[in-house]
ROGU-170372 format. One line per field, with one value per residue (C-alpha): residue number from 1; residue in three letters; x, y, z. Coordinates in Angstrom, 2 decimals, always signed. Each point is the difference from the previous one (the first is absolute). Layout:
N
seq = NUM  ...
type = Ala  ...
east = X  ...
north = Y  ...
up = Z  ...
END
This chain:
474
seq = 1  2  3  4  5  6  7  8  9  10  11  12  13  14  15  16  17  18  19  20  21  22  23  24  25  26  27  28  29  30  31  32  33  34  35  36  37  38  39  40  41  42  43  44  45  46  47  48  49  50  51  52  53  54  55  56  57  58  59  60  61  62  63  64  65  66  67  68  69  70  71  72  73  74  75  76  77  78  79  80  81  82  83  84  85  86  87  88  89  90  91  92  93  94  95  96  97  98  99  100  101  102  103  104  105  106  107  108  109  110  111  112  113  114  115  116  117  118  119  120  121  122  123  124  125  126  127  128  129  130  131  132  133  134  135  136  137  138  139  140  141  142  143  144  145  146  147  148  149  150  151  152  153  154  155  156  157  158  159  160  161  162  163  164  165  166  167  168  169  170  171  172  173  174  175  176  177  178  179  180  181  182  183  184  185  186  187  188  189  190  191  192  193  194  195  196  197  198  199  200  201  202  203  204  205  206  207  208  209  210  211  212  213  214  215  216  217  218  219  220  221  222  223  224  225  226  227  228  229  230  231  232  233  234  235  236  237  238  239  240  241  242  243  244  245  246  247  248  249  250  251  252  253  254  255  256  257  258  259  260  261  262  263  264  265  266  267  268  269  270  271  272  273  274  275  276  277  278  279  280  281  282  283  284  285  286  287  288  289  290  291  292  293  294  295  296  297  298  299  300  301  302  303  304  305  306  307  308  309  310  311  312  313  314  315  316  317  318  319  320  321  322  323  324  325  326  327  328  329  330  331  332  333  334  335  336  337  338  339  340  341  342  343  344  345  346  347  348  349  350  351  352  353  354  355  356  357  358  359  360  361  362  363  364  365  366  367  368  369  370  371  372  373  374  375  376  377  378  379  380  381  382  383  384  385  386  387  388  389  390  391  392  393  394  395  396  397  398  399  400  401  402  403  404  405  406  407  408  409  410  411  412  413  414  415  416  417  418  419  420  421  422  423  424  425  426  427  428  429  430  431  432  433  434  435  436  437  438  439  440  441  442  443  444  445  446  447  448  449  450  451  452  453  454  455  456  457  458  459  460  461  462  463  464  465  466  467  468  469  470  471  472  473  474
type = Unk  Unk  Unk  Unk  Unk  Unk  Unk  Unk  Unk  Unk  Unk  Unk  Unk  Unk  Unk  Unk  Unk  Unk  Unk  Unk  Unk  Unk  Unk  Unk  Unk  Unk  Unk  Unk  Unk  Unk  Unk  Unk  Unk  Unk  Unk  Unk  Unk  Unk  Unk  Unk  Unk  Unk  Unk  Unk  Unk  Unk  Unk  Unk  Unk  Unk  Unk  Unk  Unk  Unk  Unk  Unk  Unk  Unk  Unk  Unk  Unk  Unk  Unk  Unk  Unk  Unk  Unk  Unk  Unk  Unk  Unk  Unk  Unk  Unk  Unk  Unk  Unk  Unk  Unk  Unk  Unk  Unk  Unk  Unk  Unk  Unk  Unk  Unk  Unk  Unk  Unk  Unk  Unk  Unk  Unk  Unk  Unk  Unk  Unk  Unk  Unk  Unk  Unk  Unk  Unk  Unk  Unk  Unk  Unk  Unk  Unk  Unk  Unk  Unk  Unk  Unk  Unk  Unk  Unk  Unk  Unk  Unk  Unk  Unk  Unk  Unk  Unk  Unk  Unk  Unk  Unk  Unk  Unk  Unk  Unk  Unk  Unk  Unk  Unk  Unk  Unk  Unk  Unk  Unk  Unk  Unk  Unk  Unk  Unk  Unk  Unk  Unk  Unk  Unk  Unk  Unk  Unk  Unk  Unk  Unk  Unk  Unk  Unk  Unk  Unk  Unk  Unk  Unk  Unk  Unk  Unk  Unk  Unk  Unk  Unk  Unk  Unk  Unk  Unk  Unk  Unk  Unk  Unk  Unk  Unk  Unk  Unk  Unk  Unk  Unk  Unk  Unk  Unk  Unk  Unk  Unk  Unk  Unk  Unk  Unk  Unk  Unk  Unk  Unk  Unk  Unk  Unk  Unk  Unk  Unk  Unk  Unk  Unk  Unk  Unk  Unk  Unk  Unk  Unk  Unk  Unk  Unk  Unk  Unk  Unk  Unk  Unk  Unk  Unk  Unk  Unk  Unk  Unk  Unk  Unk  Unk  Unk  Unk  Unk  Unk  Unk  Unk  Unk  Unk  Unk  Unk  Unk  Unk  Unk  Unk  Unk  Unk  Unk  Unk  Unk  Unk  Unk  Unk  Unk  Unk  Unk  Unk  Unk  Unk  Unk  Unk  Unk  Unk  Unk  Unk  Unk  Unk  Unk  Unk  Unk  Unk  Unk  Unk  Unk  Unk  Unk  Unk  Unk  Unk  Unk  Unk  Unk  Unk  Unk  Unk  Unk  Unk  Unk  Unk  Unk  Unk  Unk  Unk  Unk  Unk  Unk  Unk  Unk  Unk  Unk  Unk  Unk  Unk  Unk  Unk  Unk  Unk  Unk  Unk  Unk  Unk  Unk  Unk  Unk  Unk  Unk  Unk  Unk  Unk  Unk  Unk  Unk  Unk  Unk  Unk  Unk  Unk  Unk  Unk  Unk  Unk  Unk  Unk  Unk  Unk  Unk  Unk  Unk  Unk  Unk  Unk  Unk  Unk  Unk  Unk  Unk  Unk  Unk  Unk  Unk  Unk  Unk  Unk  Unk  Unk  Unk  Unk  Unk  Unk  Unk  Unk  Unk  Unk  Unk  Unk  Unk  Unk  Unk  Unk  Unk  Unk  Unk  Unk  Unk  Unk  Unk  Unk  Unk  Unk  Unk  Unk  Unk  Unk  Unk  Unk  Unk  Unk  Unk  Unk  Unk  Unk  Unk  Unk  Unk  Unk  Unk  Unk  Unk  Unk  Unk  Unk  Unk  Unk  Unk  Unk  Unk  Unk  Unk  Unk  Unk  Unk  Unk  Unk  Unk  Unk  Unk  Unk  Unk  Unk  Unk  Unk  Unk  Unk  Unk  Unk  Unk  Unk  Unk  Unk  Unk  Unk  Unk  Unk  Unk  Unk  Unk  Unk  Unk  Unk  Unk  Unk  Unk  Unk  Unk  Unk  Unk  Unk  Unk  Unk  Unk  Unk  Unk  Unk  Unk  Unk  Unk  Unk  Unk  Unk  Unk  Unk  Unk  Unk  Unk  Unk  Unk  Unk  Unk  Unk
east = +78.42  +2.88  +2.61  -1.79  +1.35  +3.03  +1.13  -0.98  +1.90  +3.11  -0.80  -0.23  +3.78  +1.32  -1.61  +1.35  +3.93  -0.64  -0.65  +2.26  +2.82  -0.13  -1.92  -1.23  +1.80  +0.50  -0.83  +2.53  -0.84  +2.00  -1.54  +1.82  -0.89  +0.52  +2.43  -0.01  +0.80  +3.57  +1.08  +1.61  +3.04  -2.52  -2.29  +3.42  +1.20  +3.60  +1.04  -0.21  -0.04  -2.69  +1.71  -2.57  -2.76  +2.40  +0.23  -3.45  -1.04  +2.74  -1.50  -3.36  -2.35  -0.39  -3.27  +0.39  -3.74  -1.18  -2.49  -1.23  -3.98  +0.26  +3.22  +0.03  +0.63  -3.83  -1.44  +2.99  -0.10  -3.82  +0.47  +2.96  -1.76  -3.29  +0.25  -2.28  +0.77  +0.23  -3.45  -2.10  +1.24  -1.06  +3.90  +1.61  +3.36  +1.88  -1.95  +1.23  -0.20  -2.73  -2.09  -3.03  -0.26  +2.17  +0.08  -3.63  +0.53  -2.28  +2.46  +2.53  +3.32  +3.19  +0.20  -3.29  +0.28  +3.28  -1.64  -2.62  +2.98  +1.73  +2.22  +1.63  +0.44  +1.52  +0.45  +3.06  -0.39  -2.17  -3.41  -1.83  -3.40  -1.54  +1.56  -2.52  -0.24  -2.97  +1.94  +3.57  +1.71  -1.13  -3.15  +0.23  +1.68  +3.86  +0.76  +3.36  +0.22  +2.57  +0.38  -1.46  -3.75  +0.54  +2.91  +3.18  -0.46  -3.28  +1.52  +0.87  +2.73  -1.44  +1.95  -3.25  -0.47  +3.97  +0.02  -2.87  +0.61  -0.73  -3.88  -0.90  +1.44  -1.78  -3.60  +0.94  +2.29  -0.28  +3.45  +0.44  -0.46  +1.50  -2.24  +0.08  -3.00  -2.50  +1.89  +2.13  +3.36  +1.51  -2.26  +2.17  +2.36  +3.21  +2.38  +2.87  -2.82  -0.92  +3.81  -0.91  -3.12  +1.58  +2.13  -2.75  -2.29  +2.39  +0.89  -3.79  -0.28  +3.05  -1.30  -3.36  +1.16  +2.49  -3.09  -2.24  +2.41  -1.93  -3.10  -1.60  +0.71  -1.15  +2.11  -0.78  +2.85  -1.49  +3.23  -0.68  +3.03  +0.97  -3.31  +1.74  +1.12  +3.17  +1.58  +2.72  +2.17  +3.50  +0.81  -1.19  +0.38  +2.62  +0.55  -1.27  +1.72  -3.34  -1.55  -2.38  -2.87  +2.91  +1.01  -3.73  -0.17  +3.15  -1.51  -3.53  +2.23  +1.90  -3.42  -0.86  +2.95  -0.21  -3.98  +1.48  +2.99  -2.06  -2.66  +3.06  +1.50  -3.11  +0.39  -3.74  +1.06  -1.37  -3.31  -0.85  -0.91  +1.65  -1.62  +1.81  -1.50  -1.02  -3.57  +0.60  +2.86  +1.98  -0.89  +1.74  -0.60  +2.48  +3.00  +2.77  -1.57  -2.47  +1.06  -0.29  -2.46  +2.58  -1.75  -3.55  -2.27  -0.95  +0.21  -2.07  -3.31  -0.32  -1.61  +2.52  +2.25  +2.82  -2.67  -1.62  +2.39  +2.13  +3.49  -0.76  +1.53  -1.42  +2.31  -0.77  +3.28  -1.00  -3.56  +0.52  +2.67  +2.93  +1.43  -3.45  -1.94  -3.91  -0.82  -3.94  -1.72  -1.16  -1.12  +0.03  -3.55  +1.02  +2.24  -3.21  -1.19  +3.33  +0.45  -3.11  +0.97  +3.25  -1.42  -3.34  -1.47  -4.19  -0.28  -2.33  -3.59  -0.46  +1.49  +3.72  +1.64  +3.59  +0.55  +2.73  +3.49  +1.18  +0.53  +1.77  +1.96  +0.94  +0.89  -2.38  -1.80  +0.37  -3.72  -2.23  -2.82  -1.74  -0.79  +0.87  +1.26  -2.05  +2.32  -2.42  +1.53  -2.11  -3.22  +0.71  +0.64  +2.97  +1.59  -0.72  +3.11  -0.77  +3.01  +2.37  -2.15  -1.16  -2.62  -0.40  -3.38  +0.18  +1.01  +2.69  +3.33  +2.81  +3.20  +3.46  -0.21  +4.16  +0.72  +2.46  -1.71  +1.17  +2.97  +0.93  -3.56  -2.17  -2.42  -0.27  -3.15  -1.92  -1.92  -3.23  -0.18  -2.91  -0.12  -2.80  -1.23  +3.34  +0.93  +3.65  +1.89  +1.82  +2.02  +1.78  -0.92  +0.86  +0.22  -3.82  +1.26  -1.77  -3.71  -0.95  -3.55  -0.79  +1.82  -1.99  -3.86  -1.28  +2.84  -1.35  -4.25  +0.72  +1.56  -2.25  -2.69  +1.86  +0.07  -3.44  -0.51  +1.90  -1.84  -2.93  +2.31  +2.25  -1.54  +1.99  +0.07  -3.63  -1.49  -0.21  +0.63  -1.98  +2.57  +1.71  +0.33  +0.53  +2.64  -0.25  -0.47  +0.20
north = +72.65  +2.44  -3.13  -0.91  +3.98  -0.75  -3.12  +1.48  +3.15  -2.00  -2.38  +2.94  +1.51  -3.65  +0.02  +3.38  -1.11  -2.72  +1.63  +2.66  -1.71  +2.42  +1.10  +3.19  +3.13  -0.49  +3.22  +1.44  +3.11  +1.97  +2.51  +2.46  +1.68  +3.36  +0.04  +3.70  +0.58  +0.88  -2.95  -2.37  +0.51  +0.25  +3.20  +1.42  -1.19  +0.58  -0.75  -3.00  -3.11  -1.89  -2.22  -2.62  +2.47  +2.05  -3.29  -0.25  +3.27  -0.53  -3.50  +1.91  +2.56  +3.10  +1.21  +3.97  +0.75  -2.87  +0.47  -1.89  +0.48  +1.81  +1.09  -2.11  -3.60  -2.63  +2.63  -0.49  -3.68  -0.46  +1.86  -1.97  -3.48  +1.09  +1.86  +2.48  +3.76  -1.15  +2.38  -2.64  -2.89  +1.63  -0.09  +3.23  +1.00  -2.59  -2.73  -0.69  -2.96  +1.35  +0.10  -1.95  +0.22  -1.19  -0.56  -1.59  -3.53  +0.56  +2.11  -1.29  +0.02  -0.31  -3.06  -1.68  +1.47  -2.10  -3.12  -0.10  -0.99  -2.74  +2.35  -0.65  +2.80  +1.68  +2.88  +0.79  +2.94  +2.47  -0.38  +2.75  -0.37  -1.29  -2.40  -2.18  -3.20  +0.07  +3.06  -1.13  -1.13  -4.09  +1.90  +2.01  -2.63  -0.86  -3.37  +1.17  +3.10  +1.10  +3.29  +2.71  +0.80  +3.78  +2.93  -0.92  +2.96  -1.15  -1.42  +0.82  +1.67  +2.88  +3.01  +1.46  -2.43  -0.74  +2.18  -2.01  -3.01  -3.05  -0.92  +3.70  -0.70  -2.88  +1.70  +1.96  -2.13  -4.01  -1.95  -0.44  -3.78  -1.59  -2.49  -2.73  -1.21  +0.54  -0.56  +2.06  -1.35  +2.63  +2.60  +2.10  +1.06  +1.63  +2.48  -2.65  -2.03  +2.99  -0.07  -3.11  +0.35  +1.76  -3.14  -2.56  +1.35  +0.03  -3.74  -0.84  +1.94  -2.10  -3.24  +0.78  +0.40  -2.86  -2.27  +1.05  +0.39  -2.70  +1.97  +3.85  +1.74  +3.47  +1.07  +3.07  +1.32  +3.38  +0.65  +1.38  +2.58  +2.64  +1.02  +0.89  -1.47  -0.66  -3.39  -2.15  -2.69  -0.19  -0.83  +3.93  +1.65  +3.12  -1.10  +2.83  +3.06  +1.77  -0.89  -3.13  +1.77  -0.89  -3.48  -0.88  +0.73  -1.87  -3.29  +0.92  -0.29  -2.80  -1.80  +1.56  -1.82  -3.07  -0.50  +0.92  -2.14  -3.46  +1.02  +0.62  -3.58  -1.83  +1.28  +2.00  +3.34  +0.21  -1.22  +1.78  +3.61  +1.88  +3.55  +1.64  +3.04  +1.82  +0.57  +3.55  +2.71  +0.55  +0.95  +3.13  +1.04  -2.95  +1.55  -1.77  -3.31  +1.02  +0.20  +2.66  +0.76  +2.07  +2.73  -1.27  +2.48  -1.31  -3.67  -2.71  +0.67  +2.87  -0.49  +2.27  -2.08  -0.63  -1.83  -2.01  -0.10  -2.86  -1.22  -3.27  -2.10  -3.14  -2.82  -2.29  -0.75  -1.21  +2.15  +2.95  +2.25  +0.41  +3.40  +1.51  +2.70  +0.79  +3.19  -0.82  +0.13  -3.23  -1.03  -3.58  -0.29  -0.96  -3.18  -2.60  +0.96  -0.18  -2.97  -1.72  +1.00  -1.48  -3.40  -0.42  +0.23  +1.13  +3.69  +0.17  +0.38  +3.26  +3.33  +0.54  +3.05  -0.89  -1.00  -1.72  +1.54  -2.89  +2.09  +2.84  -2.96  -1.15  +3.17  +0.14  +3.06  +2.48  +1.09  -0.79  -2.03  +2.66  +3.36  +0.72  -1.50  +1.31  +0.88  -0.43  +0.23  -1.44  +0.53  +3.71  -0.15  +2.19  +0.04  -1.04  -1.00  -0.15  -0.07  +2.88  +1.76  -0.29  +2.12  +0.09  +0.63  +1.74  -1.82  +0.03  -1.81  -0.79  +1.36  +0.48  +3.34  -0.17  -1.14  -3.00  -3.31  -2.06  -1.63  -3.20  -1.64  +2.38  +2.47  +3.29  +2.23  +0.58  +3.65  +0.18  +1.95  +0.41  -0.08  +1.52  -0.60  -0.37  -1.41  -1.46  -0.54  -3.08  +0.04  +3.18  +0.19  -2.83  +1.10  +1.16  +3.75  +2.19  +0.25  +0.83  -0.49  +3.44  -0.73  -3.03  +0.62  -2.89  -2.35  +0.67  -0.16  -3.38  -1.69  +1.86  -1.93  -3.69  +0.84  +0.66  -3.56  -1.68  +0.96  -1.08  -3.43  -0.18  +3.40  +2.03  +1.49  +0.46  -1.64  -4.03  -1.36  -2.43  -2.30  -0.47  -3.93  -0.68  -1.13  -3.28  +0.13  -2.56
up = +101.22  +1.36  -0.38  -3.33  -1.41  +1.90  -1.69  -3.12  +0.63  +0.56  -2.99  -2.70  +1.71  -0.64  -3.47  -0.73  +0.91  -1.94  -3.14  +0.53  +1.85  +2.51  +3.28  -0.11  +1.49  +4.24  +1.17  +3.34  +1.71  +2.24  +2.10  +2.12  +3.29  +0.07  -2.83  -1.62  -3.81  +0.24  +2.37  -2.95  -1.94  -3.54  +1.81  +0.61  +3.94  -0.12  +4.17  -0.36  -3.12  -1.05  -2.89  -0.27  -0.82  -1.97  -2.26  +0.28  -1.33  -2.94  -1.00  +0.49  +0.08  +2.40  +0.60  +0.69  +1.59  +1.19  +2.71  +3.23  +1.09  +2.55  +2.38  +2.52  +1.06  -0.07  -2.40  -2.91  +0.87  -1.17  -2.64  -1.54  +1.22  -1.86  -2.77  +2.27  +1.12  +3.96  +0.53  -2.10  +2.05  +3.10  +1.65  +1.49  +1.22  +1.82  +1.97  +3.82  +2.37  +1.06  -3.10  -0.60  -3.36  -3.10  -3.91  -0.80  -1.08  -2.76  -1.79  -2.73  +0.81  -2.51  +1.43  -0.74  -3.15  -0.40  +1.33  -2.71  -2.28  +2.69  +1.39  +3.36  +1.64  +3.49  +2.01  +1.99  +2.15  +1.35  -0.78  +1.52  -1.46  +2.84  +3.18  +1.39  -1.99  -2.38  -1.57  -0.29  -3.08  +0.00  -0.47  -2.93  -2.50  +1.46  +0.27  +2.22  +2.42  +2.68  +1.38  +2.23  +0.03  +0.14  +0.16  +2.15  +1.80  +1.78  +3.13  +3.33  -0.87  -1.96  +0.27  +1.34  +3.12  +0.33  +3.29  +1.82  +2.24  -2.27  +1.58  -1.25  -3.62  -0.25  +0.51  -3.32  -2.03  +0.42  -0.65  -3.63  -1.25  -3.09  -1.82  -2.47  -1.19  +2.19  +3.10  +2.08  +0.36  +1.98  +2.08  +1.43  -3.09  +1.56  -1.64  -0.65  -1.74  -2.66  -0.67  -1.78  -1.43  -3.62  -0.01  +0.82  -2.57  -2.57  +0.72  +0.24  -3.60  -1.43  +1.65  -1.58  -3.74  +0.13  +1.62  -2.96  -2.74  -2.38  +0.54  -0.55  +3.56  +1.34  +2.84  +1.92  +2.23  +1.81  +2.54  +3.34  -0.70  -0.60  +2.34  +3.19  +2.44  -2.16  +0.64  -2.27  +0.29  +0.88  -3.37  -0.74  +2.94  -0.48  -3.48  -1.62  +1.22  +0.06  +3.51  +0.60  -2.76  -2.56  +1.88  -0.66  -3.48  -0.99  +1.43  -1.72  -3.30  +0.74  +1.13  -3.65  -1.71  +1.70  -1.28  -3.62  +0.24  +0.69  -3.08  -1.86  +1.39  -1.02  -3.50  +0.77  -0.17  -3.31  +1.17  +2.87  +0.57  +3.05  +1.56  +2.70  +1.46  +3.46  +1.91  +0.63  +0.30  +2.83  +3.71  -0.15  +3.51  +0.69  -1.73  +0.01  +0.17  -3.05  -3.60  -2.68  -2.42  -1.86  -2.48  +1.59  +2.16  +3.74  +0.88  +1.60  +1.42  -3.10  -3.53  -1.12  -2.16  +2.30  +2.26  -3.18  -2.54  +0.31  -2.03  -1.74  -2.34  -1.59  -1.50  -2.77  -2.13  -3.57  +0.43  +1.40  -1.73  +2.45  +0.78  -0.92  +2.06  +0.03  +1.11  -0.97  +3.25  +1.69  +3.30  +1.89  -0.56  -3.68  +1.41  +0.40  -3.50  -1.86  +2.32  -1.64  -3.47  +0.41  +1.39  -1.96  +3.99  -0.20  +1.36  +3.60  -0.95  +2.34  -1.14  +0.23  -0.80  -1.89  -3.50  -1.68  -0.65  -2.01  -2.76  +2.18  +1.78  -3.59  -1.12  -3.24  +1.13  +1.90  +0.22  +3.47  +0.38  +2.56  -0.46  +3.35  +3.46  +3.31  +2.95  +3.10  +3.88  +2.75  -2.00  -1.68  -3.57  -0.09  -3.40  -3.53  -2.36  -3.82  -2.60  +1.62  +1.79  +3.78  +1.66  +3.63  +1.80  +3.20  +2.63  +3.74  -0.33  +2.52  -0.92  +1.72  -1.64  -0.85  +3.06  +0.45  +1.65  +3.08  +1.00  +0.95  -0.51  +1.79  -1.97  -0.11  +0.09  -3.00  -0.81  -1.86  -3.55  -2.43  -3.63  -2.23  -3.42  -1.66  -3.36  -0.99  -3.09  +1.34  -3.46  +1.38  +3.23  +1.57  +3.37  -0.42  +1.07  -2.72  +0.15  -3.80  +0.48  -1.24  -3.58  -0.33  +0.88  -2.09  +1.06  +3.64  -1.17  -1.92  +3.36  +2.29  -1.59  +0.20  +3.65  +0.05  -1.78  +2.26  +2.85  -0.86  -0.37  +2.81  +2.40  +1.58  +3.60  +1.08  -3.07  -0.60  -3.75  -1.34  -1.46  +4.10  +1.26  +3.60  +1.65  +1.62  +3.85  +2.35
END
């Protein structure tokens, strides 16, 4: 029966070219590591240039708040691979080598959504949803994947276990191995090897569209940069004038260009739609070798918005108006709806949480599907956004409290702060500064009760919500 829907799947795509003379959209997503808002030449980086995604923000659309699940690395991957805040899917923070657990294979991924339609798909890069087989990519709908099963950083060489001999590093960090497929191809992943990887998953990426060009394609490129450790290739290295952080992004955008160039050379640029974006904001406690979230509050490991709020632009010449900004709200949960709007893919049977932003993506409205987005860390709701306004709940934060970060690729300390109930006019208050709570009582009662709706859905610390899946465990 499952090959009987299959061949039918791939029958109606081939019907549906044939009568339109055309495949329907490919679908490429770029995901950054640790990439803040104000790290591209469009959010306003000026150390270094970024003239492929300068191009692609003037043949496209910007997308001013656009938020990731939840601030840090596994979590904001299930949520952009599901359609699901990362709490409903059951997968927290960032998974390690030694986790157990991973993305449960009966969730719906973007690209088993794609494959409903025929779609070939792949994933170059890091994964980080889960390493032991039965949760890596071959798993969840890709056809292709190369790349590291979790953060570049979990290795041996951790800034935190550098000063051991190398048997006691190894009890806390195992040697990083790079995969393709389900096999490991190299287990012991080496410095001089990660000044490759940008390159090789750019090639993969070009090698990928060029292989499928005849055919609808989703290709999802989530880089292992700019997460430290920082590495680039020669062709990069001291190019920038602004230290190996700036090195790094100039061969992120020429991996950029290079993916644009070949849909441009296969005349497909006008059928496929391109996302570029980032998992979190920047590791500030890393300073020089961590990016800016420019006008943003906090960073990484926050749910204030220079941890979730991400730069984005999405790319469509001919369908989405270029030079054109949305400053509507919208979240990567919304991807896997749009995704399936876009497609004619079937939605999962079992609750998601995004909606489609076609129309935002298209530019004929301006309005949101949701009421609200839900800002949860670990499993604390912490923050509400609906239209301009934010309200936090109470709830500790790390901060470097003004303080500048590390040097050189080793952290800094971070302090703990603590917010209480605080509501913010993002519209003027960007940097979420000004508590006006007390000017807007019924702003704060209205969201005060969404929170309590939600967690009765998703729970919060202490309390389990009834609409929660589990993760899948070994």
């Amino acid at each position: 029966m499952r090959n009987l829907l299959l061949l039918l799947a791939v029958w109606s795509c081939v019907s549906l070219s044939a009568k339109t003379g055309t495949n329907p959209p490919n679908v490429v997503v770029i995901f950054m590591d640790d990439m803040a808002y104000a790290d591209i030449g469009p959010f306003g980086a000026k150390a270094y240039p970024t003239p492929h995604l300068d191009r692609m923000a003037k043949e496209g659309r910007k997308f001013t708040d656009f938020y990731v699940t939840q601030a840090v690395c596994s979590a904001s991957r299930a949520g952009l691979l599901t359609g699901c805040y990362n709490v409903r899917v059951g997968i927290l923070g960032a998974l390690g080598p030694k986790s157990t657990h991973g993305l449960n294979p009966r969730e719906i991924t973007l690209a088993e959504l794609c494959k409903q339609r025929g779609y070939a798909t792949a994933c170059f890069g890091k994964w980080h949803l889960g390493h032991h087989q039965k949760f890596l990519p071959l798993q969840h709908g890709f056809d292709e994947y190369f790349g590291i099963p979790y953060s570049n950083d979990m290795w041996p060489y951790h800034p935190g276990v550098r000063h051991l001999p190398m048997a006691e590093r190894l009890k806390k960090w195992p040697h990083l191995p790079l995969i393709e497929g389900n096999k490991i191809i190299n287990p012991t992943v080496t410095g001089k090897d990660q000044e490759q990887i940008t390159t090789q998953l750019t090639e993969r990426s070009v090698q990928f569209i060029e292989k499928n060009k005849d055919k609808p394609f989703f290709l999802y490129v989530p880089h292992p940069m700019v997460h430290v450790p920082l590495y680039v290739s020669d062709k990069f290295k001291g190019k920038s004038k602004a230290g190996l952080f700036g090195d790094v992004m100039m061969e992120i955008d020429w991996s950029v260009g290079q993916i644009l160039e070949t849909l441009r050379k296969h005349q497909l640029d006008k059928n496929t739609l391109v996302i570029f974006t980032s998992d979190n904001g920047p590791w500030l406690s890393y300073g020089d070798h961590a990016g800016s979230a420019g006008p943003l509050r906090e960073g990484k490991g926050t749910m204030f918005d220079g941890g979730c709020r991400e730069s984005a632009l999405m790319w469509w010449p001919g369908t989405i108006p270029a030079g054109s900004e949305c400053t509507t709200p919208a979240m990567t949960i919304d991807l896997l709806p749009t995704v399936a709007e876009l497609i004619g893919a079937r939605l999962p049977k079992h609750p998601i949480d995004g909606k489609s932003i076609v129309k935002l993506l298209k530019g004929t409205s301006d309005t949101s599907p949701h009421e609200a987005y839900y800002f949860y860390y670990g499993r604390q709701l912490q923050a509400i956004r609906m239209g301009k306004w934010k309200l936090h709940f109470p709830h500790g934060y790390r901060t470097m409290a003004g303080r500048p970060g590390g040097t050189g690729g080793i952290p800094t300390r971070y302090s703990q702060a603590k917010i209480g109930l605080a509501l913010f006019d993002m519209e003027k208050d960007i940097g979420e500064t000004t508590d006006v709570k007390a000017k807007h009582p019924d702003i704060v009662k209205h969201l005060q009760a969404l929170g309590d709706k939600m967690r009765n859905e998703l729970g919060d610390n202490g309390r389990t919500g009834n609409g929660i899946r589990p993760a899948g465990q070994l």
